[in-house]
C-alpha positions in Angstrom: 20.6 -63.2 -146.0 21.9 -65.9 -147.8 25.5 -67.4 -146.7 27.2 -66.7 -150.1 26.3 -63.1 -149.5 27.9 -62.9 -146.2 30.5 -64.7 -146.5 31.5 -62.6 -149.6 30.6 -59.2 -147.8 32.7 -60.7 -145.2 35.7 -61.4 -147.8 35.7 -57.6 -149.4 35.6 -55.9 -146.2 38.8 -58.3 -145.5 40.5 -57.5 -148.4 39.5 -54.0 -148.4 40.8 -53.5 -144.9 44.1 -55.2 -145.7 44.5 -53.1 -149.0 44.4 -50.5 -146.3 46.7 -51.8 -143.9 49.2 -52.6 -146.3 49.3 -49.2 -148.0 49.6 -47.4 -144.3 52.2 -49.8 -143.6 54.3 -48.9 -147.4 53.4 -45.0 -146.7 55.0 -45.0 -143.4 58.1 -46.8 -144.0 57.4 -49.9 -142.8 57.9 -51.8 -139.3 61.2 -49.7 -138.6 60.2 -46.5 -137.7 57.1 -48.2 -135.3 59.8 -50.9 -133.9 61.9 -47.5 -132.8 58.7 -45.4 -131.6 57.5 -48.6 -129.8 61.0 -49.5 -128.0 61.5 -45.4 -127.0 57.6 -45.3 -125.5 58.5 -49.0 -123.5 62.0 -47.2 -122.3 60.5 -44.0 -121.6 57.2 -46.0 -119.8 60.5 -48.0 -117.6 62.2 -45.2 -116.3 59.0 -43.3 -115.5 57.0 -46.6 -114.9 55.9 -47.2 -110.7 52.3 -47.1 -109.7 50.0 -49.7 -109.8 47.7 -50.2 -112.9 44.6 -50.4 -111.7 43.8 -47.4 -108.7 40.6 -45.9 -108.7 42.0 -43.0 -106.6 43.4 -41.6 -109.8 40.2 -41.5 -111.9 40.6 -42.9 -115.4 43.4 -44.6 -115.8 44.9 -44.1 -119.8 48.2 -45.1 -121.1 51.2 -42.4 -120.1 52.0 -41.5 -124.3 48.6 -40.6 -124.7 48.6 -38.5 -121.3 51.7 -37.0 -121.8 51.4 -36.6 -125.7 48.4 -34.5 -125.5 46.3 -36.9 -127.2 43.4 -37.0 -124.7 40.8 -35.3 -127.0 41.3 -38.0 -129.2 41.4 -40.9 -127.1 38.0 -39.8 -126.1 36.7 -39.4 -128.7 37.7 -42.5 -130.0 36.1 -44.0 -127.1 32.7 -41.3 -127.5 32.5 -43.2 -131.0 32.7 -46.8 -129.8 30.5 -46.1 -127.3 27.8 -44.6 -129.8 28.2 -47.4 -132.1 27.8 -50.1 -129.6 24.4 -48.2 -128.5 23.6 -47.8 -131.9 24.2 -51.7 -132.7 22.0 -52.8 -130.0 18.9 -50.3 -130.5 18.9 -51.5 -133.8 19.1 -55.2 -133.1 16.2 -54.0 -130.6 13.9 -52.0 -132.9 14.1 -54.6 -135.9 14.9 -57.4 -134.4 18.3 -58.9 -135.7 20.2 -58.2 -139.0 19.1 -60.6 -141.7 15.7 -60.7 -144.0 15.4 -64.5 -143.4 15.7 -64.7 -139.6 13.7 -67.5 -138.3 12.7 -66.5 -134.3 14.7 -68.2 -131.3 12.6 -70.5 -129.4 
């Protein structure tokens, strides 16, 4: 591939992303509302806070607003979809051999 391409496939998924961002951040109301929700989950996380953060004991170990929110289908399968890209990523890169048309091979 040649380096013009990438680095303007690069640019538009950039831009594209921050178009994104930028409208989610407008359609929400901006940083205020998250600055609240953010300071209430760090109070909350204080006054219930204790524990060590790493004990095995437990299981998995996931944030308490996600446990306590109900969010745990979607935490995992946020995680069930990383997981599946990352193995997807790397039997591709396995079966073809890299990304680009014009790959010379590693000596």
């Amino acid at each position: 591939m040649q380096r013009w391409k990438q680095y303007g496939s690069m640019a538009a998924v950039f831009s594209a992303f921050l178009a994104v961002g930028y409208w989610g951040f407008t359609a929400t109301g901006g940083a205020v509302p998250w600055a609240k929700r953010a300071s209430q989950t760090l109070q909350r996380g204080v006054q219930d806070g204790g524990g060590s953060l790493v004990n095995l004991g437990r299981g998995i170990i996931v944030a308490g607003p996600i446990r306590k929110g109900g969010l745990m289908v979607e935490f995992g399968g946020i995680v069930l979809a990383f997981a599946l890209l990352g193995l997807g990523l790397y039997v591709y890169v396995d079966r073809y051999g890299g990304f680009g048309d014009d790959e010379r091979p590693t000596r």
